[in-house]
N, C-alpha and C positions, 0 to 999 in steps of 0.2 A: 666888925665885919658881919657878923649874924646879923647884928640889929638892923646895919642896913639891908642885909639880903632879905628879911624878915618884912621890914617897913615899906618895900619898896613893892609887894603884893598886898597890905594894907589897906586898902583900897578907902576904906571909910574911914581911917584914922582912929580908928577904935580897939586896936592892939591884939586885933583877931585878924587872918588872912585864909582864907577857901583852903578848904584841906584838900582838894585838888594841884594846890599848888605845891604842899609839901615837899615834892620830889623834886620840884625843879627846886626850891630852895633849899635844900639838902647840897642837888650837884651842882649848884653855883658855888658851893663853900668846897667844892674839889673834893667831894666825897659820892660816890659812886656804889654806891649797893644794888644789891640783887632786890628783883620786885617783891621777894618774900620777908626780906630784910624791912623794907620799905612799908609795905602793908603791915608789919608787925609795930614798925614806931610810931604810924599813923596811928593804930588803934590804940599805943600807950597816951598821946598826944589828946584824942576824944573824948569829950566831956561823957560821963555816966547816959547820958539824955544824947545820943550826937543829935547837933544844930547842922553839923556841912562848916564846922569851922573852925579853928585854931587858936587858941588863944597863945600868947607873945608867952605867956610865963610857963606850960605845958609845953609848948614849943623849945624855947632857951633851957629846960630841966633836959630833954630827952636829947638835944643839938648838944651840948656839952660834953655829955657820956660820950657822944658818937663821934665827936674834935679830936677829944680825949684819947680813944680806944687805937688802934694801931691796925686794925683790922679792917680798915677802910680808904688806906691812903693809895691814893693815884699810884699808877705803874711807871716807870721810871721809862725815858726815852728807848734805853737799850731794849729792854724786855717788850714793850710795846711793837717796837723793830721788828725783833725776833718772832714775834706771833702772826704777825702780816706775812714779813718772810716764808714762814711755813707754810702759807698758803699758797704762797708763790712756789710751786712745784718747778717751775720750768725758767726760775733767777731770768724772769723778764725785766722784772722794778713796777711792774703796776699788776693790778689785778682787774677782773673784769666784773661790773656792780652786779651780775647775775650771779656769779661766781660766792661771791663776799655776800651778799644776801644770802644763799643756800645755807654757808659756813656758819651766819651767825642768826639761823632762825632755825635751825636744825641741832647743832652740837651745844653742848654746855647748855648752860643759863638763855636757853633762847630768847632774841630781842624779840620785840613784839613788832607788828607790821608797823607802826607809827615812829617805834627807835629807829628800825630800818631804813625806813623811807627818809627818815631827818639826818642819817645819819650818812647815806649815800649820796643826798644832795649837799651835805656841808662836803664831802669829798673826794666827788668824782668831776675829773677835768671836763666842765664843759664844751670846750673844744673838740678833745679826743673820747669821749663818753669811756676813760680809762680813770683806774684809781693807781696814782703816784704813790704809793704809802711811805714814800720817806718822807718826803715834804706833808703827807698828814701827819704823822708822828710828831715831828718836829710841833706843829699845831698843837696836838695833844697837849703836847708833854709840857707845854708851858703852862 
Protein backbone atom coordinates (compact mmCIF):
# COMPACT_ATOMS: atom_id res chain seq x y z
CA UNK A 1 0.00 0.00 0.00
CA UNK A 2 2.94 2.68 0.67
CA UNK A 3 4.63 1.52 -2.33
CA UNK A 4 1.76 2.24 -4.23
CA UNK A 5 1.00 5.57 -2.54
CA UNK A 6 4.73 6.27 -3.08
CA UNK A 7 4.85 5.30 -6.91
CA UNK A 8 1.92 6.77 -7.93
CA UNK A 9 3.85 10.60 -7.38
CA UNK A 10 6.86 9.12 -8.95
CA UNK A 11 6.71 10.87 -11.61
CA UNK A 12 10.05 9.81 -13.53
CA UNK A 13 10.16 6.31 -12.30
CA UNK A 14 13.18 6.90 -10.50
CA UNK A 15 12.19 5.95 -6.91
CA UNK A 16 12.30 9.52 -5.79
CA UNK A 17 8.82 11.71 -5.63
CA UNK A 18 8.68 16.02 -4.92
CA UNK A 19 8.88 16.42 -1.38
CA UNK A 20 6.03 18.66 -1.77
CA UNK A 21 4.09 15.63 -2.07
CA UNK A 22 4.91 14.07 1.21
CA UNK A 23 2.00 15.11 2.99
CA UNK A 24 -0.43 14.00 0.72
CA UNK A 25 1.29 10.66 0.64
CA UNK A 26 1.37 10.32 4.27
CA UNK A 27 -2.72 11.15 4.49
CA UNK A 28 -3.47 8.77 1.61
CA UNK A 29 -2.13 5.94 3.93
CA UNK A 30 -4.93 7.39 6.79
CA UNK A 31 -2.48 9.02 8.81
CA UNK A 32 -3.08 12.52 9.49
CA UNK A 33 -0.47 14.76 11.51
CA UNK A 34 -0.08 18.04 12.49
CA UNK A 35 2.05 20.45 10.00
CA UNK A 36 4.79 20.45 12.62
CA UNK A 37 4.75 16.67 12.81
CA UNK A 38 5.02 16.80 9.08
CA UNK A 39 7.69 19.24 8.42
CA UNK A 40 9.77 17.35 11.06
CA UNK A 41 9.58 13.75 8.90
CA UNK A 42 10.16 15.87 5.79
CA UNK A 43 13.41 17.01 7.03
CA UNK A 44 14.27 13.26 8.49
CA UNK A 45 13.27 12.11 4.87
CA UNK A 46 15.98 15.06 3.09
CA UNK A 47 19.08 14.21 1.67
CA UNK A 48 22.21 16.16 3.61
CA UNK A 49 22.43 18.40 0.17
CA UNK A 50 18.25 18.72 -0.28
CA UNK A 51 17.62 18.33 -4.18
CA UNK A 52 13.30 19.27 -3.65
CA UNK A 53 13.13 15.20 -3.48
CA UNK A 54 12.44 12.00 -1.73
CA UNK A 55 13.93 9.21 -2.28
CA UNK A 56 11.48 5.63 -2.02
CA UNK A 57 14.06 4.21 0.55
CA UNK A 58 14.26 7.55 3.10
CA UNK A 59 10.75 7.72 2.49
CA UNK A 60 9.56 3.70 3.43
CA UNK A 61 12.39 4.09 6.85
CA UNK A 62 10.62 7.20 8.22
CA UNK A 63 6.57 5.77 6.71
CA UNK A 64 7.13 2.68 8.81
CA UNK A 65 7.85 4.24 12.17
CA UNK A 66 4.79 6.40 11.59
CA UNK A 67 2.21 2.90 10.25
CA UNK A 68 3.82 1.46 13.17
CA UNK A 69 3.32 4.23 15.99
CA UNK A 70 -0.41 4.55 17.44
CA UNK A 71 -0.17 8.20 17.65
CA UNK A 72 -1.50 8.96 14.36
CA UNK A 73 -4.47 6.78 13.70
CA UNK A 74 -7.74 8.30 12.07
CA UNK A 75 -10.70 9.30 14.68
CA UNK A 76 -13.24 6.83 14.90
CA UNK A 77 -16.89 7.81 13.33
CA UNK A 78 -18.23 8.49 16.91
CA UNK A 79 -15.57 10.97 18.21
CA UNK A 80 -15.43 12.68 14.87
CA UNK A 81 -19.53 13.10 15.32
CA UNK A 82 -19.09 14.41 18.61
CA UNK A 83 -16.50 17.26 17.63
CA UNK A 84 -18.85 18.63 14.66
CA UNK A 85 -21.62 18.19 17.17
CA UNK A 86 -20.02 20.78 19.55
CA UNK A 87 -19.99 23.11 17.07
CA UNK A 88 -23.38 22.86 16.51
CA UNK A 89 -24.46 24.98 19.48
CA UNK A 90 -28.12 25.16 18.53
CA UNK A 91 -28.51 20.61 17.56
CA UNK A 92 -29.46 21.99 13.85
CA UNK A 93 -27.47 18.87 12.03
CA UNK A 94 -25.45 21.05 9.83
CA UNK A 95 -23.31 23.92 10.44
CA UNK A 96 -22.72 26.97 8.45
CA UNK A 97 -18.97 26.92 6.02
CA UNK A 98 -18.33 30.56 7.63
CA UNK A 99 -18.95 29.12 11.00
CA UNK A 100 -16.66 25.76 10.51
CA UNK A 101 -13.83 27.84 8.77
CA UNK A 102 -13.62 30.33 11.94
CA UNK A 103 -13.45 26.94 14.22
CA UNK A 104 -10.85 25.38 12.35
CA UNK A 105 -8.46 28.23 11.45
CA UNK A 106 -8.55 29.87 14.87
CA UNK A 107 -8.67 27.07 17.73
CA UNK A 108 -6.18 24.07 18.01
CA UNK A 109 -3.79 23.13 15.32
CA UNK A 110 -5.02 25.68 12.77
CA UNK A 111 -5.79 24.55 9.18
CA UNK A 112 -4.21 26.55 6.77
CA UNK A 113 -6.40 28.63 4.13
CA UNK A 114 -5.82 25.90 1.46
CA UNK A 115 -6.99 22.87 4.14
CA UNK A 116 -9.81 25.10 4.57
CA UNK A 117 -10.97 25.86 1.37
CA UNK A 118 -10.46 21.92 0.26
CA UNK A 119 -11.91 20.93 3.08
CA UNK A 120 -15.23 23.07 2.86
CA UNK A 121 -15.69 22.32 -0.79
CA UNK A 122 -15.35 18.31 -0.26
CA UNK A 123 -18.34 19.16 2.37
CA UNK A 124 -20.62 21.69 2.07
CA UNK A 125 -24.01 20.84 0.26
CA UNK A 126 -23.89 22.54 -2.81
CA UNK A 127 -27.46 22.92 -2.95
CA UNK A 128 -28.09 24.46 0.44
CA UNK A 129 -24.39 26.06 0.89
CA UNK A 130 -24.95 24.03 4.47
CA UNK A 131 -22.45 21.51 6.02
CA UNK A 132 -24.49 18.09 6.98
CA UNK A 133 -21.80 16.73 9.31
CA UNK A 134 -23.26 13.44 9.67
CA UNK A 135 -23.13 12.26 6.26
CA UNK A 136 -19.48 13.99 6.35
CA UNK A 137 -18.47 11.77 9.09
CA UNK A 138 -19.74 9.07 7.77
CA UNK A 139 -17.31 10.03 4.61
CA UNK A 140 -14.58 10.41 6.91
CA UNK A 141 -14.62 7.78 8.88
CA UNK A 142 -14.25 5.31 6.07
Amino acid sequence: MERAAFDTFDQASNKTCDIREVGTIIRSLGIYPSEESLRGWIKEMEEDEPTGYVTHEKFFRVAFRILTSTSYVRDDEEKLFRAFQALDTENKGFLLPDDLRAAMTTEGEAFSTEEIDEMLMACTDPAEGKIYYEDYVTVLAQ
